[in-house]
N, CA, C and O atoms as CSV, one atom per row, in Angstrom:
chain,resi,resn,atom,element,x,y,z
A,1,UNK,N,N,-2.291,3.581,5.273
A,1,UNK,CA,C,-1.379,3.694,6.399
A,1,UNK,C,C,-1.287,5.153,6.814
A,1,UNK,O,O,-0.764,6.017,6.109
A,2,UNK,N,N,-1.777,5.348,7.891
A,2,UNK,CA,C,-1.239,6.729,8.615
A,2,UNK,C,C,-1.208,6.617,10.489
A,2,UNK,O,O,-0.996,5.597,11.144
A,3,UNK,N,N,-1.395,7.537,10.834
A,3,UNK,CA,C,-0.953,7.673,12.342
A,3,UNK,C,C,-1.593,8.995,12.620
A,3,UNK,O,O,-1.485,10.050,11.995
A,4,UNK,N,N,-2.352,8.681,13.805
A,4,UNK,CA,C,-3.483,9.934,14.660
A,4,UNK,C,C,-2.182,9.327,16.011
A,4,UNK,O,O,-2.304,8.363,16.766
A,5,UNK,N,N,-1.226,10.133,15.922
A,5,UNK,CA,C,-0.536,9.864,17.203
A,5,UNK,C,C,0.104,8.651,17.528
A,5,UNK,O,O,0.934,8.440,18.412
A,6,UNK,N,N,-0.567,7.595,16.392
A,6,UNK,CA,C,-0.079,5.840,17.022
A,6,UNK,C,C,1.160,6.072,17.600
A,6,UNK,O,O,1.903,7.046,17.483
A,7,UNK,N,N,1.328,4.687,18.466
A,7,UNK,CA,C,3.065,4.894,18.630
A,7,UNK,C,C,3.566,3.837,17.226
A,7,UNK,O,O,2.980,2.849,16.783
A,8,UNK,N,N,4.739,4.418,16.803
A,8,UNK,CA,C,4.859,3.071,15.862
A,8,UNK,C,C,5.200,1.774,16.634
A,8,UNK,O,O,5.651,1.061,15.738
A,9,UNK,N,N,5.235,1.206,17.541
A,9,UNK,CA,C,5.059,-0.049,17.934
A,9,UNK,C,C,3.800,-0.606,17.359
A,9,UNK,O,O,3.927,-1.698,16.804
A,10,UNK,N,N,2.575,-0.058,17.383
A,10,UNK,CA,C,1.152,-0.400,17.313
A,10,UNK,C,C,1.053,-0.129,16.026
A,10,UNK,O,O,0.592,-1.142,15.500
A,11,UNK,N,N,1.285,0.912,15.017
A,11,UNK,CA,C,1.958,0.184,13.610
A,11,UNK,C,C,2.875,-1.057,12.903
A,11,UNK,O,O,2.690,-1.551,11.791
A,12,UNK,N,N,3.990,-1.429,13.963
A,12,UNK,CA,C,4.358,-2.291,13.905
A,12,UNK,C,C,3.996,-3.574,13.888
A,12,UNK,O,O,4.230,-4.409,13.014
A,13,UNK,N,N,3.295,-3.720,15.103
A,13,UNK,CA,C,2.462,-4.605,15.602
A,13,UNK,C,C,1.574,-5.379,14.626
A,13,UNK,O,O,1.545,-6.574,14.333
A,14,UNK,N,N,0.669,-4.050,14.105
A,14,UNK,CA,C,-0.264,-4.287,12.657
A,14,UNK,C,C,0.130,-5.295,11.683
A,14,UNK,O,O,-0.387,-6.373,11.390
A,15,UNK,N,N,1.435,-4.538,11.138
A,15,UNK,CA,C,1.871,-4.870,10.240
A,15,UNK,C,C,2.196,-6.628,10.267
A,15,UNK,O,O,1.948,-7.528,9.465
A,16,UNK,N,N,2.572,-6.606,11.015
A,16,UNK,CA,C,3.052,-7.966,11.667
A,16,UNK,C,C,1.648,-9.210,11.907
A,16,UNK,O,O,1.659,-10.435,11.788
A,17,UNK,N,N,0.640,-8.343,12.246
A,17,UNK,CA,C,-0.309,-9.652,12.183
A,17,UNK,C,C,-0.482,-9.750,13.487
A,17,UNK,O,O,-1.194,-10.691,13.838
A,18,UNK,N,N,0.085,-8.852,14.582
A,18,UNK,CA,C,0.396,-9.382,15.592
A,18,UNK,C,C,-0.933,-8.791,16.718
A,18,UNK,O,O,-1.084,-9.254,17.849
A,19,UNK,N,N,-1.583,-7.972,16.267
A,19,UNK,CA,C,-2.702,-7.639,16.962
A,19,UNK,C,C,-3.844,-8.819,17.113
A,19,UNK,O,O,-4.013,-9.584,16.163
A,20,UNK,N,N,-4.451,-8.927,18.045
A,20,UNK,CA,C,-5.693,-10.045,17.750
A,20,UNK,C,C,-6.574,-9.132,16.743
A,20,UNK,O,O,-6.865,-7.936,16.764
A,21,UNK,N,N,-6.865,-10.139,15.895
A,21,UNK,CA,C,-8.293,-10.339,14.974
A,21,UNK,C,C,-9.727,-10.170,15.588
A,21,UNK,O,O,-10.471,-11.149,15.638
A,22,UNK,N,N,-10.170,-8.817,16.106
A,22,UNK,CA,C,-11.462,-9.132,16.527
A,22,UNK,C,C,-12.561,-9.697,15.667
A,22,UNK,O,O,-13.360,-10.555,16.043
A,23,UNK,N,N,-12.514,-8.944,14.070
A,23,UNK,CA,C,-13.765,-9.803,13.653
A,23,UNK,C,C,-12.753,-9.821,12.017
A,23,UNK,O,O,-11.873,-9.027,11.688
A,24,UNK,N,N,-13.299,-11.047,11.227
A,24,UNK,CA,C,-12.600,-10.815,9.991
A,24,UNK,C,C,-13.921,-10.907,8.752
A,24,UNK,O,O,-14.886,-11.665,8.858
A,25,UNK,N,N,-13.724,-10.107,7.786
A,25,UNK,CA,C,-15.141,-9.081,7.158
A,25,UNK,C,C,-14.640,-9.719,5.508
A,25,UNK,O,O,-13.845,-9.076,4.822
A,26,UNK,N,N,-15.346,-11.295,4.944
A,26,UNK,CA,C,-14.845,-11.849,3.920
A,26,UNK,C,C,-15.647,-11.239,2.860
A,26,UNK,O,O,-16.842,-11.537,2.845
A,27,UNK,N,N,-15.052,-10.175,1.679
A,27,UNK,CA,C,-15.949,-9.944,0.791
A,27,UNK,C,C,-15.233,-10.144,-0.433
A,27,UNK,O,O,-15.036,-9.226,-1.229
A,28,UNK,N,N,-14.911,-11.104,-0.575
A,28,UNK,CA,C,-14.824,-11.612,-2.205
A,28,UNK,C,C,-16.051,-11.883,-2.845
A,28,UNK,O,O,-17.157,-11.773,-2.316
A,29,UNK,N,N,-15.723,-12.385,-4.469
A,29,UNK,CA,C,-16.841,-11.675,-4.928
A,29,UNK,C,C,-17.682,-10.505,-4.865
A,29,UNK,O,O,-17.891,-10.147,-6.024
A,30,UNK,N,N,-18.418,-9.539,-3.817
A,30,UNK,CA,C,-18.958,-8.257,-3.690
A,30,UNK,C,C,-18.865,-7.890,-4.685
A,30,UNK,O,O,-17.745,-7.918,-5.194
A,31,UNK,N,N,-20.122,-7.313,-5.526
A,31,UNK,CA,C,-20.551,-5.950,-6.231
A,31,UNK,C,C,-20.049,-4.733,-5.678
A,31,UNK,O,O,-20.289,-4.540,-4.486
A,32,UNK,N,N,-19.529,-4.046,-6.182
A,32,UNK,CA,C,-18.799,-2.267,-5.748
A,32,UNK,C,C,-19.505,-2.136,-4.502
A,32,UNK,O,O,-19.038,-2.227,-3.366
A,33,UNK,N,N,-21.135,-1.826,-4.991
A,33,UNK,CA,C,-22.074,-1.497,-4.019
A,33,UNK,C,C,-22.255,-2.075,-2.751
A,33,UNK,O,O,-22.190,-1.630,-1.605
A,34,UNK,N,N,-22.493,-3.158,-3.230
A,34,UNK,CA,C,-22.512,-4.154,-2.274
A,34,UNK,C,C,-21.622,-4.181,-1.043
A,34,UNK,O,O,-21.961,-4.146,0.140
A,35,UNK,N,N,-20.037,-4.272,-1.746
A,35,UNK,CA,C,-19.024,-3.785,-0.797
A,35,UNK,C,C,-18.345,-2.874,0.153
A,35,UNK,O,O,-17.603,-3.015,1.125
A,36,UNK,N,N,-19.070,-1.529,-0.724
A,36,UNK,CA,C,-19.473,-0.152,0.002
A,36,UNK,C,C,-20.011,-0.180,1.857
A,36,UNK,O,O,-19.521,0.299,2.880
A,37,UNK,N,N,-21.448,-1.139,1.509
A,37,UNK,CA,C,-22.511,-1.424,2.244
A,37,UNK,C,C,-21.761,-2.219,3.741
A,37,UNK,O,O,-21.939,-1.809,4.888
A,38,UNK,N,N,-21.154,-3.084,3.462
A,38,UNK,CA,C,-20.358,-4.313,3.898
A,38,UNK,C,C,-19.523,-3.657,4.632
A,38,UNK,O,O,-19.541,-3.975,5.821
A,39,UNK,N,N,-18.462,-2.477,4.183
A,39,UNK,CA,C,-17.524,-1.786,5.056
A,39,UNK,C,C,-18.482,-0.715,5.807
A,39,UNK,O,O,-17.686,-0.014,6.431
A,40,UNK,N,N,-19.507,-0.341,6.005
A,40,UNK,CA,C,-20.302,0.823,6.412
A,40,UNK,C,C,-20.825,0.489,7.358
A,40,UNK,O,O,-20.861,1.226,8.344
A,41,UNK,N,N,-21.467,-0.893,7.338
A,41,UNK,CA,C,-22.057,-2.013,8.479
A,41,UNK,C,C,-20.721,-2.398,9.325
A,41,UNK,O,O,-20.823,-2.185,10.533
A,42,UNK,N,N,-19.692,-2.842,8.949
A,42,UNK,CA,C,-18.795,-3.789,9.821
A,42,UNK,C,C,-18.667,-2.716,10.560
A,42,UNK,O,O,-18.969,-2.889,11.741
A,43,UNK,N,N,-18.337,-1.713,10.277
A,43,UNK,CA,C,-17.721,-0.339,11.118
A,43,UNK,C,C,-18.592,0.003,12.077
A,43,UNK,O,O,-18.293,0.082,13.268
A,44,UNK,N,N,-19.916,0.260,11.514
A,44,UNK,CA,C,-20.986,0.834,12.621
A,44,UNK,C,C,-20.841,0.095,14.018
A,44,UNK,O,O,-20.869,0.524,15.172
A,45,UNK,N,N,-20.625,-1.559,13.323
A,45,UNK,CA,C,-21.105,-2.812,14.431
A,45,UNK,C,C,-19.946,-2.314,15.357
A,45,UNK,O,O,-19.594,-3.251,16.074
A,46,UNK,N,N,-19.382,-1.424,15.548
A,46,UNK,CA,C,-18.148,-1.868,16.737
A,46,UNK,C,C,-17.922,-0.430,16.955
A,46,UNK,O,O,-17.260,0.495,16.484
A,47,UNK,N,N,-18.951,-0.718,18.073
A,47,UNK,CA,C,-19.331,0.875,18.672
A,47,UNK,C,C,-18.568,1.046,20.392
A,47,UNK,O,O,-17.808,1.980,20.648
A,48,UNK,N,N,-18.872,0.187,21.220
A,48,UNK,CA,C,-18.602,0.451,22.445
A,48,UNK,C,C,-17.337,-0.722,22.701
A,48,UNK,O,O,-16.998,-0.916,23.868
A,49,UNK,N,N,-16.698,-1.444,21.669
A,49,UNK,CA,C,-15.473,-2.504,21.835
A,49,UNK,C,C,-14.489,-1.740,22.036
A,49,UNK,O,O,-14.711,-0.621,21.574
A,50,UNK,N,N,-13.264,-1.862,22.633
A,50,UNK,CA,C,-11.880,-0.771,22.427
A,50,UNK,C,C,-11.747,-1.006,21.395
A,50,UNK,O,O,-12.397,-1.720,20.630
A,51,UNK,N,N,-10.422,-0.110,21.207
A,51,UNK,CA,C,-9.769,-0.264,19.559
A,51,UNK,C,C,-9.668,-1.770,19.175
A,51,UNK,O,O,-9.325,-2.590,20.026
A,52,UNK,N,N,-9.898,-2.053,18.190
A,52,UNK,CA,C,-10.278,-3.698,17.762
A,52,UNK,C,C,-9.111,-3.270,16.038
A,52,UNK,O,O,-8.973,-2.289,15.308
A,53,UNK,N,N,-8.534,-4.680,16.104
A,53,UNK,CA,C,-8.442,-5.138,14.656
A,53,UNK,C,C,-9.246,-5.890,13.747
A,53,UNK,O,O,-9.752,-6.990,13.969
A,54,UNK,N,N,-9.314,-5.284,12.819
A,54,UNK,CA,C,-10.659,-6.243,11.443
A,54,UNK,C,C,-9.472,-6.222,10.549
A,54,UNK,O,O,-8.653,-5.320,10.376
A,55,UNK,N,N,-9.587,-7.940,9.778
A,55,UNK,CA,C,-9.330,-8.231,8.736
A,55,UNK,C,C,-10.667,-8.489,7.509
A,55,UNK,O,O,-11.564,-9.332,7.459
A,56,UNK,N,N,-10.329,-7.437,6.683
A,56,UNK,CA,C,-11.024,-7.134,5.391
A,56,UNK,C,C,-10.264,-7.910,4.608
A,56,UNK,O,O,-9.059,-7.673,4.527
A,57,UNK,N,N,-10.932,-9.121,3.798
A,57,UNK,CA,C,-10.537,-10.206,3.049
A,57,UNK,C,C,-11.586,-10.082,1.624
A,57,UNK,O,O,-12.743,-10.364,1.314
A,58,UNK,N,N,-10.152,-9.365,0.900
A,58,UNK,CA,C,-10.760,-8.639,-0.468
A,58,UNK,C,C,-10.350,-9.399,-1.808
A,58,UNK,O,O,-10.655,-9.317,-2.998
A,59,UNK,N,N,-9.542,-10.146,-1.053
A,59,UNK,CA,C,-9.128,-11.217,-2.423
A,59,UNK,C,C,-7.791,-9.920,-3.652
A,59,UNK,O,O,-7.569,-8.747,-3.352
A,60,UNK,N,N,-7.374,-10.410,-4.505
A,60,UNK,CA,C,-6.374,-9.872,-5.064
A,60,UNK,C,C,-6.811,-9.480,-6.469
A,60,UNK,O,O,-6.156,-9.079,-7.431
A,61,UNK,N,N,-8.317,-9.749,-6.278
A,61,UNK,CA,C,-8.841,-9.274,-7.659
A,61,UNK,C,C,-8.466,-9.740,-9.094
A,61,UNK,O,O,-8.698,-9.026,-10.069
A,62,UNK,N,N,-8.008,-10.689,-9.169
A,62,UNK,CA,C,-7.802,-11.578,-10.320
A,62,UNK,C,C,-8.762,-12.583,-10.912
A,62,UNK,O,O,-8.583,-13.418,-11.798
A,63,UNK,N,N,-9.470,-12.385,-10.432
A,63,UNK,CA,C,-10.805,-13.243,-10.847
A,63,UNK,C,C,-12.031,-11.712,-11.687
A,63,UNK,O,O,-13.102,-11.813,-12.286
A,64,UNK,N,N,-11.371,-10.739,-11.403
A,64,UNK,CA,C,-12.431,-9.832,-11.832
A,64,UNK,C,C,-12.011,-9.790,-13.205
A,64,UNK,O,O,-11.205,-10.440,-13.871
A,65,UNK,N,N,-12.804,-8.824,-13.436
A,65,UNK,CA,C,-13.368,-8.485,-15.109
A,65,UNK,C,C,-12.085,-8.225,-15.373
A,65,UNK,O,O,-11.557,-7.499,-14.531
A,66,UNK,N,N,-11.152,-8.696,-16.582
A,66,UNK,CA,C,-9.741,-8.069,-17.175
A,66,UNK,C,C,-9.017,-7.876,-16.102
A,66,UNK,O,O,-8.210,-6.950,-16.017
A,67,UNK,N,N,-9.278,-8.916,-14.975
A,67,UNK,CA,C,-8.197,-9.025,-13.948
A,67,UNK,C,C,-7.679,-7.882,-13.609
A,67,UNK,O,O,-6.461,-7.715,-13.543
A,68,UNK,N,N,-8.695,-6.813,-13.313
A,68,UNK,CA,C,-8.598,-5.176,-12.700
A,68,UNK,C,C,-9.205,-5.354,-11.057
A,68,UNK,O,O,-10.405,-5.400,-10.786
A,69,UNK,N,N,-8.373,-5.419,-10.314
A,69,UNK,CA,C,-9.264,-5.340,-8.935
A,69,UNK,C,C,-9.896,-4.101,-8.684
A,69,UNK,O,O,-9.469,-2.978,-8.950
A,70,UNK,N,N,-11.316,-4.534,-7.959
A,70,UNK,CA,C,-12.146,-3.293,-7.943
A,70,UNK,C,C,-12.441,-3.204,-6.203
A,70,UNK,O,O,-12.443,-2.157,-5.555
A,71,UNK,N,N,-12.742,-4.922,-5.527
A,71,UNK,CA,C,-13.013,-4.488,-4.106
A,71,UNK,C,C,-11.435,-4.119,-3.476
A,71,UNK,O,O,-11.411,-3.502,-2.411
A,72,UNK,N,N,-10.091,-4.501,-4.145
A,72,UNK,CA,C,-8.821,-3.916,-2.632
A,72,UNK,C,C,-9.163,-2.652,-3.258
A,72,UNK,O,O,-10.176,-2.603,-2.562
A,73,UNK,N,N,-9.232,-1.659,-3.895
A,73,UNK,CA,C,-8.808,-0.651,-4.492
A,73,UNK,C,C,-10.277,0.622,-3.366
A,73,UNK,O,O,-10.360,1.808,-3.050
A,74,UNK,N,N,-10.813,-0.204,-3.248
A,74,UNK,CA,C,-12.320,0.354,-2.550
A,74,UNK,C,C,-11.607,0.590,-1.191
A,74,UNK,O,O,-11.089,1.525,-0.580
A,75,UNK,N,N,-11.881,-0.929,-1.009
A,75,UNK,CA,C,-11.622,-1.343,0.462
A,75,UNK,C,C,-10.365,0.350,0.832
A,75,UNK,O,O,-10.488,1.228,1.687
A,76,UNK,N,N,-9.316,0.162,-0.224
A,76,UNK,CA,C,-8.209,0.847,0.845
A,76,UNK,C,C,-8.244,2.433,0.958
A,76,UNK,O,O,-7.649,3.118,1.790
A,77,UNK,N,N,-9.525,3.088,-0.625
A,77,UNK,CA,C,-9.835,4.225,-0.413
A,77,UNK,C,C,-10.807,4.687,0.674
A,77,UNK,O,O,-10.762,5.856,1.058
A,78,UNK,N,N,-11.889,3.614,1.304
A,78,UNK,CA,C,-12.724,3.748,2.023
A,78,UNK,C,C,-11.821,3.938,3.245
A,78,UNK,O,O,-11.953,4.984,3.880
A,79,UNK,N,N,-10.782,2.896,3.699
A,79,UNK,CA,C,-10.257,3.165,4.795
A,79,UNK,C,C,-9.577,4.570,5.063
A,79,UNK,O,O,-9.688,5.096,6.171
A,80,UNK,N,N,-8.845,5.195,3.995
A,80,UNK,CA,C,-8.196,5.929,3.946
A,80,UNK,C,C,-9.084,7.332,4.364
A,80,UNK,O,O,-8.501,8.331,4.785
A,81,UNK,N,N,-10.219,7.292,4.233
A,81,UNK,CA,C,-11.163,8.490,4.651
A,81,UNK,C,C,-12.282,8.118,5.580
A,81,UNK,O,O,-13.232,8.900,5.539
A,82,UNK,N,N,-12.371,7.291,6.257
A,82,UNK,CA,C,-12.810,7.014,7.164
A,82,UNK,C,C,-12.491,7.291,8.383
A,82,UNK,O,O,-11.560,6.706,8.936
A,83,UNK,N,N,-13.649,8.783,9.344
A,83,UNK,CA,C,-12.896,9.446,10.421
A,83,UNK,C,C,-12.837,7.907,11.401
A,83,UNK,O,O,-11.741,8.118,11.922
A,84,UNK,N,N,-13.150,6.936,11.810
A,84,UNK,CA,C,-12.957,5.954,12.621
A,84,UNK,C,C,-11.883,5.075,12.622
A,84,UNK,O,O,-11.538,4.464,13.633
A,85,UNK,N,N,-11.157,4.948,11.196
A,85,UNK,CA,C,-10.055,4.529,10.948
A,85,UNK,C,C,-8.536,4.955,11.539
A,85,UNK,O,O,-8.009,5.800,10.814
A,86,UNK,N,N,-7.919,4.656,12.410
A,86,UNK,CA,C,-6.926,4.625,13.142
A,86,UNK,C,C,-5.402,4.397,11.806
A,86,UNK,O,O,-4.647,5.247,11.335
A,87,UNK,N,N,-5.463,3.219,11.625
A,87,UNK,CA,C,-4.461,2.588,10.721
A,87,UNK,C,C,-4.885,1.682,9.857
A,87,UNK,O,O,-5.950,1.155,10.182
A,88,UNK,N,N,-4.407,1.321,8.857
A,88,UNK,CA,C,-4.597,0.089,7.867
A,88,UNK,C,C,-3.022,-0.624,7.565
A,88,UNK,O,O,-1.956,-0.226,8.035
A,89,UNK,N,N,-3.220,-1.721,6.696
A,89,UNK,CA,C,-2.107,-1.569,5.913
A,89,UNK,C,C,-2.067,-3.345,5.476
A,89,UNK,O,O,-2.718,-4.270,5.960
A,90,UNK,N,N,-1.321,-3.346,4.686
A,90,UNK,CA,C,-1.608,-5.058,3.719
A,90,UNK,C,C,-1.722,-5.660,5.157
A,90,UNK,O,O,-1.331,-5.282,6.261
A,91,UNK,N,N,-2.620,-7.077,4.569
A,91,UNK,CA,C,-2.044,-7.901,5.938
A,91,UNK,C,C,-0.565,-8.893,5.441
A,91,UNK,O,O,-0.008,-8.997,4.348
A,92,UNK,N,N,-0.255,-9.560,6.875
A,92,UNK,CA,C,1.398,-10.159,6.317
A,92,UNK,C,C,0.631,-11.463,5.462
A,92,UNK,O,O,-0.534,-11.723,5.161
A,93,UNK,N,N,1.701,-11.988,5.294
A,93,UNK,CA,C,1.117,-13.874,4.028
A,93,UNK,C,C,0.392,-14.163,5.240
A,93,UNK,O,O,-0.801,-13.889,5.369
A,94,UNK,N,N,1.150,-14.755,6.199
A,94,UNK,CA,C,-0.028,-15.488,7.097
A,94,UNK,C,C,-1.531,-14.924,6.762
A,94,UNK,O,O,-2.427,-15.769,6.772
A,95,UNK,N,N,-1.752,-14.073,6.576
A,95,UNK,CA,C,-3.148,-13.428,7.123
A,95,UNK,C,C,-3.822,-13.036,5.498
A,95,UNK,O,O,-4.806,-12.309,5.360
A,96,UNK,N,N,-3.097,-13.658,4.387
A,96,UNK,CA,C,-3.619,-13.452,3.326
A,96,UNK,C,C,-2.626,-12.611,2.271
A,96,UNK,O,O,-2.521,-12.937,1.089
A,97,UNK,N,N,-1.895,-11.449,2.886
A,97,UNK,CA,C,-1.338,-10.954,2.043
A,97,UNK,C,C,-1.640,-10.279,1.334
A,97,UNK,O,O,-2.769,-10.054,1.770
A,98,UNK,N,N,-1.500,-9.348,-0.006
A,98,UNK,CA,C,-1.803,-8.703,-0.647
A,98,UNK,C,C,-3.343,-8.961,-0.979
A,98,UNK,O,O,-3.776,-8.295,-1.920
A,99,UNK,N,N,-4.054,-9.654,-0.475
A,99,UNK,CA,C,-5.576,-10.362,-0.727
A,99,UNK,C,C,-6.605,-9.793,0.301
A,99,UNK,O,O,-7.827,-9.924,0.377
A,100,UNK,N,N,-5.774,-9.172,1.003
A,100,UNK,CA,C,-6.594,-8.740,2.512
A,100,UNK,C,C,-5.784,-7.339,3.242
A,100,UNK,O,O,-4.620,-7.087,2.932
A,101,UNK,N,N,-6.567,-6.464,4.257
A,101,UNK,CA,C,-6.009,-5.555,4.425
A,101,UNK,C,C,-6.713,-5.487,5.891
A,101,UNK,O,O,-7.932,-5.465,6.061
A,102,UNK,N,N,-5.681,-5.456,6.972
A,102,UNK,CA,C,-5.653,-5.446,7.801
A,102,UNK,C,C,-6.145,-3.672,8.718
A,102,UNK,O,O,-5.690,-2.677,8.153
A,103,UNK,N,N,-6.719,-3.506,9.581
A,103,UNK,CA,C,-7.475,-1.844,10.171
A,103,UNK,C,C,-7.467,-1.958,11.439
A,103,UNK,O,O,-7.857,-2.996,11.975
A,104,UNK,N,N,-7.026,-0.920,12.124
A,104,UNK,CA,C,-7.339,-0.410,13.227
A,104,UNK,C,C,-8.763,0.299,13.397
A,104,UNK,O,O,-9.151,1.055,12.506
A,105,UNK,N,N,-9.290,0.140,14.162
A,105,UNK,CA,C,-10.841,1.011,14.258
A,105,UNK,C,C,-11.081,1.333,15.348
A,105,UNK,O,O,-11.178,0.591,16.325
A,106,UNK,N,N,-11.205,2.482,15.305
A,106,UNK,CA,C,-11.640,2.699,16.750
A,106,UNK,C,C,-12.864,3.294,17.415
A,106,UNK,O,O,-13.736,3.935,16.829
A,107,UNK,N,N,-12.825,3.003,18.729
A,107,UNK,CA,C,-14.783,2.941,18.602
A,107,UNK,C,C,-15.421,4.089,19.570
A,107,UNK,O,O,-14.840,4.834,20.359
A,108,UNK,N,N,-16.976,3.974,19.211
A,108,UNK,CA,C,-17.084,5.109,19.063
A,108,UNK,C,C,-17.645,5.539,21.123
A,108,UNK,O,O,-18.366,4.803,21.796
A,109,UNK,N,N,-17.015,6.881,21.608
A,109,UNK,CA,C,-17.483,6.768,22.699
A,109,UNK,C,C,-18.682,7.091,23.108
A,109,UNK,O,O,-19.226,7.898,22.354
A,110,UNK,N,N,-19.431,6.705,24.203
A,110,UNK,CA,C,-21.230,6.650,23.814
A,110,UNK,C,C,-21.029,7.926,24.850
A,110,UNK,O,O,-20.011,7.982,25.540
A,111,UNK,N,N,-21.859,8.756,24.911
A,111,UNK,CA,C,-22.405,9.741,26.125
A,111,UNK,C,C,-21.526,11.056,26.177
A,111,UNK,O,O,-21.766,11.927,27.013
C-alpha cells in the first residue's frame, strides 16, 4: 500500500473491490521462480491500457511446505518495488481475501 499522489478515494475504492478487474493473474501452486516470471509477464502485458486493476490470486499459502507462504510474501514484495505499481493492498472476502492481492498498474506511455 502506498500513494504516487492517489486521491484516497481510488485507495478506497481498491480496497473495497470496487474498481473493475481488468485481468485476474491465478498463481497458486507456482514455484518462487516460476512466480517471479508470472508477475514480470502480467505487468509487461498492459502497456498501452489506462490504469487497470489485476487481481493476483496467491492463495494463503497453507498448502505449502510447513504451511510457510512463499507466493503472498513474493507477490507483495514484488509489488512493493515495482516502478509501475501505483497501489496494492489485500483484496476484500468477496475477491478472495487474505488469498489474493489486489494492484493498481499503470501503463506504460508509448512515444
Amino acid at each position: 500500500e502506498f500513494d504516487h499522489g492517489l486521491q484516497h478515494s481510488v485507495i478506497r475504492r481498491l480496497k473495497r473491490g470496487a474498481i473493475p478487474i481488468f485481468k485476474e493473474i491465478d498463481m497458486h501452486g507456482l514455484k518462487y521462480q516460476e512466480a517471479i516470471g508470472v508477475l514480470n509477464e502480467s505487468i509487461k502485458q498492459i502497456i498501452e491500457t489506462k490504469t487497470v486493476c489485476v487481481l493476483f490470486i496467491h492463495g494463503k499459502g497453507l498448502g505449502s511446505i510447513n504451511q510457510t507462504p512463499i507466493i503472498k510474501p513474493l507477490v507483495k514484495q514484488f509489488l512493493s518495488c515495482h516502478p509501475r505499481i501505483l497501489a496494492y493492498t489485500p483484496a476484500p472476502k468477496k475477491l478472495g481475501g487474505d488469498g489474493a492481492t489486489l494492484a493498481l498498474i499503470r501503463r506504460i506511455k508509448l512515444g
